[in-house]
C-alpha positions in Angstrom: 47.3 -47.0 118.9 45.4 -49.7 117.1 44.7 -49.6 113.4 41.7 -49.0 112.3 39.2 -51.7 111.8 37.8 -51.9 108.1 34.0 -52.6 108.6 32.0 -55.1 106.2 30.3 -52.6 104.2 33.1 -51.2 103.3 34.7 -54.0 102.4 31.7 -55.1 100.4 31.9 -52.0 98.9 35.4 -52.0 97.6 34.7 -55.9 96.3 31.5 -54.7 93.8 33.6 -51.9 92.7 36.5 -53.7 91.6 34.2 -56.8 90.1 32.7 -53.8 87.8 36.3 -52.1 87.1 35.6 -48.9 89.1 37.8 -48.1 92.1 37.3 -45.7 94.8 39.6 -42.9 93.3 38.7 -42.9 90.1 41.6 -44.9 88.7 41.7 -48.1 86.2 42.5 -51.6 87.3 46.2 -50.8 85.5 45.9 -47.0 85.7 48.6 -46.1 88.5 49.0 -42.8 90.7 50.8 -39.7 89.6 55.0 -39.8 90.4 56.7 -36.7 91.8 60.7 -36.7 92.4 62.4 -33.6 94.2 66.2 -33.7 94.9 67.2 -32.2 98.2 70.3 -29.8 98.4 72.9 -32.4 99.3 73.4 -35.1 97.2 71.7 -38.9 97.5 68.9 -36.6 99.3 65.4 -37.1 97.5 61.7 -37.0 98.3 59.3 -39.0 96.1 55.5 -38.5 96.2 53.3 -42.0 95.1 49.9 -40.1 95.1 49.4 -39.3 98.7 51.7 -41.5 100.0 55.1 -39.6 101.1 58.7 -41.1 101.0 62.1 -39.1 102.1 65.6 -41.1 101.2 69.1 -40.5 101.9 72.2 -41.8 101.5 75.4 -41.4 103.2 79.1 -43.3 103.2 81.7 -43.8 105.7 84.7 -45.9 105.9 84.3 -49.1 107.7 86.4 -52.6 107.3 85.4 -54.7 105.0 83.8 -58.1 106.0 86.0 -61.3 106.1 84.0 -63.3 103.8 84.4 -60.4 101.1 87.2 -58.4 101.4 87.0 -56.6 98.1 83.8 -55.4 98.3 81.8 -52.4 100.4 79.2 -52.8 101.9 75.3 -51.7 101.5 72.5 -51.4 104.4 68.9 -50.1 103.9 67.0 -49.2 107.3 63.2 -48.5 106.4 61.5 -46.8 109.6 58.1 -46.0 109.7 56.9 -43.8 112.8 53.6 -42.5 113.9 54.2 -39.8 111.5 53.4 -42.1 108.5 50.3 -43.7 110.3 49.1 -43.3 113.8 49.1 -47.3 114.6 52.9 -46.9 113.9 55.5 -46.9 117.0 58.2 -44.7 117.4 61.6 -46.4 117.8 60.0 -50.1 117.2 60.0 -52.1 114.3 56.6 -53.4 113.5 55.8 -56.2 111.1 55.2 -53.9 108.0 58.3 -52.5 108.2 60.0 -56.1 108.7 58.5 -56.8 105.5 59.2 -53.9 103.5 63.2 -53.7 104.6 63.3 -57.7 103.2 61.9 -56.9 100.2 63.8 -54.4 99.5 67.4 -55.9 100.1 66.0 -58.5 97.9 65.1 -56.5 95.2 68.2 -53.6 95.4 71.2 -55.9 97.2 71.2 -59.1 96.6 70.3 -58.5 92.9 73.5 -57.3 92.2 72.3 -53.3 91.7 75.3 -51.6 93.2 78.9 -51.9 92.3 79.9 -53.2 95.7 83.9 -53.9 94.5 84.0 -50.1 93.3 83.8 -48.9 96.9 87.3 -50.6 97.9 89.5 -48.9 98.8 92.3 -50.9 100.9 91.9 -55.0 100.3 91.3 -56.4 103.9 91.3 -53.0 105.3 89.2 -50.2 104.3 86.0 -49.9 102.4 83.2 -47.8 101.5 79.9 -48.6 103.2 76.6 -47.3 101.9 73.5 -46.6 104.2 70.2 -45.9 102.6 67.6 -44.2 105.1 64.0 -44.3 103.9 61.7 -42.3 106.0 57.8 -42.8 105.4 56.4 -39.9 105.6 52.8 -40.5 104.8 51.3 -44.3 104.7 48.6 -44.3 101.4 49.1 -47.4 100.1 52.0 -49.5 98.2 54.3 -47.7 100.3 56.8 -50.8 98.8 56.2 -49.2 95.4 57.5 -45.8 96.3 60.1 -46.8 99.0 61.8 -48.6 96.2 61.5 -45.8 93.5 63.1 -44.0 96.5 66.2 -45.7 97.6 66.8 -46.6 94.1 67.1 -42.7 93.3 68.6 -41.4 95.9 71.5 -44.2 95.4 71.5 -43.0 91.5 71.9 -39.2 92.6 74.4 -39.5 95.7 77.8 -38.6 94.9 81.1 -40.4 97.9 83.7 -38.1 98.4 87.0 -38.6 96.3 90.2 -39.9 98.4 93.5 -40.7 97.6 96.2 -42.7 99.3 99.4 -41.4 101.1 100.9 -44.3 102.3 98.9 -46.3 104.5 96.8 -43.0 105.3 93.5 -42.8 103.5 92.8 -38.7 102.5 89.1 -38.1 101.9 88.7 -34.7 99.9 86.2 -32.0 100.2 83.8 -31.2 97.6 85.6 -28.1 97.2 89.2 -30.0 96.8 88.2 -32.3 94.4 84.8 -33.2 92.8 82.4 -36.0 94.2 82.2 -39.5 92.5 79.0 -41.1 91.5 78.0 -44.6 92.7 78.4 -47.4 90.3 74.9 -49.0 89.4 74.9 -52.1 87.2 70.8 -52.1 86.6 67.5 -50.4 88.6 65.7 -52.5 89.9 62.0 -51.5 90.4 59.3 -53.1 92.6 55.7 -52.6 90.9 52.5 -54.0 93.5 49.8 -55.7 92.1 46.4 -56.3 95.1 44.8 -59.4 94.1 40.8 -60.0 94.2 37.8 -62.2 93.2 39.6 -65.7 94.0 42.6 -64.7 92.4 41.1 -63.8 89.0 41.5 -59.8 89.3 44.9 -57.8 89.6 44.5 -54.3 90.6 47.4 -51.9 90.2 49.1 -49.6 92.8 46.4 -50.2 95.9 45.4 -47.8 98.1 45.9 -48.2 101.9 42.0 -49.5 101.7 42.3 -51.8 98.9 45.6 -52.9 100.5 43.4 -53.6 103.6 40.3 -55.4 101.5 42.6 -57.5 98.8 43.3 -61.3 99.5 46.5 -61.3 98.7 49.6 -59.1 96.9 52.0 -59.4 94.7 55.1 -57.4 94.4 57.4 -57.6 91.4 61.1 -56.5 91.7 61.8 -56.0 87.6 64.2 -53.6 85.9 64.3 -52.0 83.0 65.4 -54.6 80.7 62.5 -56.8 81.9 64.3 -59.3 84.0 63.1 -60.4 87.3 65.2 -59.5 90.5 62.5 -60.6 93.4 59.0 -61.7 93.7 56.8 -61.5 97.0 53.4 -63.1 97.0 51.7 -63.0 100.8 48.2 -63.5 101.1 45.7 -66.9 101.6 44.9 -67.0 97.8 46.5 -69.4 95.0 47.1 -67.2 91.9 47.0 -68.7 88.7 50.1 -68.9 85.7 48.2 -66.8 83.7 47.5 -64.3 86.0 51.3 -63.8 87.2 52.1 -63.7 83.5 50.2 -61.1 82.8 51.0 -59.2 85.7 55.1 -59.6 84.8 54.5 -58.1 81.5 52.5 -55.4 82.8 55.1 -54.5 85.6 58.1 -54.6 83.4 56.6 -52.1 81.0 55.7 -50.3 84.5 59.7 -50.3 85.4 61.3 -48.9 81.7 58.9 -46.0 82.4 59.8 -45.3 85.6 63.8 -46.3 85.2 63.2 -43.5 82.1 61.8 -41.2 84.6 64.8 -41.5 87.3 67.1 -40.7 85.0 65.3 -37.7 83.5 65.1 -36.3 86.3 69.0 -36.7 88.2 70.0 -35.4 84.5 67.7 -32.1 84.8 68.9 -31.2 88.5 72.0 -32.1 87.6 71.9 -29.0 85.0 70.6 -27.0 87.2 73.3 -27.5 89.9 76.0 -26.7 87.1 73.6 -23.4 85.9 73.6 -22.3 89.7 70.3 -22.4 90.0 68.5 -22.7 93.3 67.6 -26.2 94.1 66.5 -28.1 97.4 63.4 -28.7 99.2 62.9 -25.4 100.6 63.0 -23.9 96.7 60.4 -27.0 95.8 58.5 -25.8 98.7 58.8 -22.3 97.4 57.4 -23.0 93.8 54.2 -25.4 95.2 56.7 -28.6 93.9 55.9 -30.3 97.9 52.8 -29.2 98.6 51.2 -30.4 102.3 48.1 -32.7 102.1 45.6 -30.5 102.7 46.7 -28.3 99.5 46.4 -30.9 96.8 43.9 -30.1 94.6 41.0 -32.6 95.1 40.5 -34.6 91.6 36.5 -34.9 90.9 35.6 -37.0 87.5 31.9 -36.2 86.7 30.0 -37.2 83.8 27.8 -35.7 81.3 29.1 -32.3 82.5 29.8 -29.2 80.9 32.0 -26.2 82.4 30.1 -22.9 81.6 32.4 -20.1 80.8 29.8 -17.9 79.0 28.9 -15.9 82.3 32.2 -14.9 82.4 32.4 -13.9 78.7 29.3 -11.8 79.8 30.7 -9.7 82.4 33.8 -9.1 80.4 31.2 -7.4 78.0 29.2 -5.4 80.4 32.6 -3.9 81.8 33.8 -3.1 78.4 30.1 -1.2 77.7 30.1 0.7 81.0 32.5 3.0 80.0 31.0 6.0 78.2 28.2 5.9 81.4 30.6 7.0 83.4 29.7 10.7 83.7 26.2 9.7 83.9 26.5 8.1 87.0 28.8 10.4 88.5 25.5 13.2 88.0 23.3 10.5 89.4 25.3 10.5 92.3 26.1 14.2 93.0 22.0 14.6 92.6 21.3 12.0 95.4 24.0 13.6 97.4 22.0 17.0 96.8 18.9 15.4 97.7 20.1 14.0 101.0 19.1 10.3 100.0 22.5 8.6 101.4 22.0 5.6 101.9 23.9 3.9 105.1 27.3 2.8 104.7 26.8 -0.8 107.0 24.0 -2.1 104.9 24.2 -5.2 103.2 24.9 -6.0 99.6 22.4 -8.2 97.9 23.1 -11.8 97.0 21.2 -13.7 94.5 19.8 -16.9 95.7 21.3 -20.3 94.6 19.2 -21.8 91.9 18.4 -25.9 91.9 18.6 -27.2 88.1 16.9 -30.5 87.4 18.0 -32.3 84.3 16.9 -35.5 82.8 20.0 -38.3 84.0 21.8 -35.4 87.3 20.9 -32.0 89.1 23.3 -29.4 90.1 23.1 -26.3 91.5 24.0 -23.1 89.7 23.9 -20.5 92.2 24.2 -16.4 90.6 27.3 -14.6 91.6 27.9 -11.2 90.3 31.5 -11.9 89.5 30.7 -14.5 86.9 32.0 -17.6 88.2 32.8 -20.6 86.4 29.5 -23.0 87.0 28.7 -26.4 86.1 25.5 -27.1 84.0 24.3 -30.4 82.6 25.5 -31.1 78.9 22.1 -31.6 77.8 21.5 -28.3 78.8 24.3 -27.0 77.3 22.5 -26.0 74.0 19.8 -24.2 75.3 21.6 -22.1 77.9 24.1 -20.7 75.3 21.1 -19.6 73.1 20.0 -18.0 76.3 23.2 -16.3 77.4 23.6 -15.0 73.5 20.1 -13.3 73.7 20.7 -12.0 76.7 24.4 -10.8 76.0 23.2 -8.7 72.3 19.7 -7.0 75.0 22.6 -6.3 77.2 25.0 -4.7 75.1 22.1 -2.9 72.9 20.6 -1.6 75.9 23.5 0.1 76.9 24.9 1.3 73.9 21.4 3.3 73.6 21.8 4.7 77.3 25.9 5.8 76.3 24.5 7.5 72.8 21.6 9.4 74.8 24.2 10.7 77.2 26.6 11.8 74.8 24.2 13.7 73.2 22.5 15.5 77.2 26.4 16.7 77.2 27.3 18.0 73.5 24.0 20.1 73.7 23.8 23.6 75.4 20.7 25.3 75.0 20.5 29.1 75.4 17.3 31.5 76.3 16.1 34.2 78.0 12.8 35.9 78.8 12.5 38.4 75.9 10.6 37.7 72.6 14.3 36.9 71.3 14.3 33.7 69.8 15.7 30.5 71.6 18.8 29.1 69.6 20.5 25.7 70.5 24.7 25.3 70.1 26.7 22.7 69.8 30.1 22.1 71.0 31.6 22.4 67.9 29.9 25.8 67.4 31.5 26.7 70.6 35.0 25.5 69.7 34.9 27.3 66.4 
């Protein structure tokens, strides 16, 4: 399947927004989207959510010979695949340009800059080593997927544990977890790629594109910086010449981006690694369990409006009227029993009443406010705001005035009993606390 083509107007569109500093989603030029981590069950296992766009790593080890050239070292290989399942122009089983791309930027960024202790993961010289593989899965394609594929492999390589072995003889023993306890994997620094789309001629940097401003931008640049601001890989592709300043700027902004993300890696192996010594339950199916990994179609859509209010006095109403029904509880029980008497039932399949939805205009907006009888929260104009609380107020003290003076009248139908016959005896009214005495 072909990928979709991006027509002109929206391509136009995108262009005015970012000239005026607005983007589709809401977001800042140098605002980026909202990091999730969840750790799997086995170690090295971790899913990481970049907005809408969906990542699953994991690492595992096995025991290979080492390469001639260097024969005290392991070895490290990253395999990025990217299916239909992240984007329907995606193949299954064939390596497409993107993901060409993404697997060179990352060994730049992770292996050849030196991230993993490669000489910790001998274990014979010229013999026997360690050899890491790092499987990234896209899960869902939303943009900057090299942005979260990084954060990715990067964690899952700082949470994986290799088994322990020990030698007997020539014979290499690898141990259990329940033998002996797992061994972490050395990391000299973190290495973190931030994305930067490019627009107006190069004079515009936009942080963290979306897949459309990925599609509209003239060119990218990806940053491959750790956290003590040094710069491990740079990838610029695209037809348009940035300027010095630009890039400069950019740097300083991305390493800032890659303490506070290096901060939150380790945060977070350090909190599940607390939980796994509390025995409590971890894994994807418990983050499932708790709302943690959510599918698409349950995020919670994010809607900025302006010069709006949220109304919460309705509410604050009903909660009233229920508290003031109380004492008019026997009344309406006798109102009942006397339509029952009378034979006025009313049908049991007819239809509630609805209130009608109710079109506000206001000076800059219009909303509608529609009625519901459960007091749901509604959105009203904040220059309306004033007047409709004075409203609600007057309305809330009729309310609860009104029915204090129906509750008082029936109190008083039921504590009076009044006696008389048809004699010249005269008529004489008691009280219930004549009776009870």
């Amino acid at each position: 399947m072909k990928e979709r083509v991006i027509s002109i107007s929206e391509k136009t569109f995108v262009q005015k927004a970012v000239l005026e500093s607005v983007r589709v989603d809401g977001r800042s030029l140098d605002e980026f989207r909202k990091l999730r981590l969840n750790f799997g069950s086995e170690w090295g296992s971790v899913h990481v959510s970049l907005g809408e766009t969906r990542v699953l790593a994991q690492v595992s080890c096995e025991v290979v010979t080492p390469r001639a050239t260097r024969p005290n070292e392991g070895t490290l290989f990253i395999n990025v695949e990217l299916g239909p399942m992240a984007a329907p122009h995606f193949e299954a089983g064939r390596m497409s340009e993107v993901g060409v791309q993404l697997n060179r930027i990352l060994e730049r960024a992770i292996k050849d800059s030196g991230c993993v202790d490669l000489e910790s993961l001998c274990l014979v010289a010229d013999e026997k080593v360690w050899n890491l593989r790092v499987d990234i899965n896209v899960l869902n394609h939303e943009g900057n997927v090299i942005d979260c594929a990084s954060i990715a492999a990067l964690t899952a390589l700082a949470h994986f544990k290799r088994p322990d072995v020990s030698l007997n003889g020539e014979e290499v023993v690898i141990h259990t977890i329940y033998e002996r306890d797992p061994i972490p994997i050395g990391i000299n620094h973190f290495p973190i790629c931030v994305s930067y789309g490019i627009f107006n001629k190069g004079k515009l940097a936009v942080a963290d594109p979306t897949y459309l401003e990925e599609r509209v931008a003239e060119a990218k640049i990806v940053f491959g910086m750790n956290s003590y601001g040094e710069l491990c890989g740079i990838h610029l592709g695209g037809i348009t010449l940035t300027s010095s300043d630009l890039l400069l700027k950019t740097a300083a902004k991305g390493a800032k981006r890659a303490r506070t993300i290096v901060q939150k890696i380790k945060d977070a192996i350090q909190e599940d690694t607390e939980k796994r010594k509390k025995n409590i339950p971890i894994g994807f199916s418990e983050c499932i369990r708790l709302n943690e990994i959510t599918a698409l179609a349950q995020d919670r859509l994010h809607i900025r409006l302006k010069r709006f209010k949220l109304d919460k006095t309705n509410q604050d109403e009903g909660d009233d009227l229920e508290e003031d029904e109380a004492p008019e509880v026997e009344s309406e029980i006798d109102e009942a029993d006397e339509q029952q008497e009378n034979g006025d039932d009313q049908p049991a399949d007819e239809p509630m009443e609805q209130d009608e939805s109710i079109v506000e205009v206001a000076d800059n907006s219009a909303v509608l406010m529609p009625k519901v009888a459960s007091g749901a929260e509604q959105w009203i104009p904040e220059d309306d705001a004033v007047e409709e609380l004075e409203k609600s107020a007057a309305k809330k003290k009729k309310n609860r005035n009104k029915k204090n003076k129906k509750s008082k009248e029936a109190l008083e139908r039921m504590n009076v009993v009044q006696v008389s016959s048809d004699s010249e005896e005269e008529t004489m009214t008691l009280t219930s606390e004549d009776i009870n005495r």
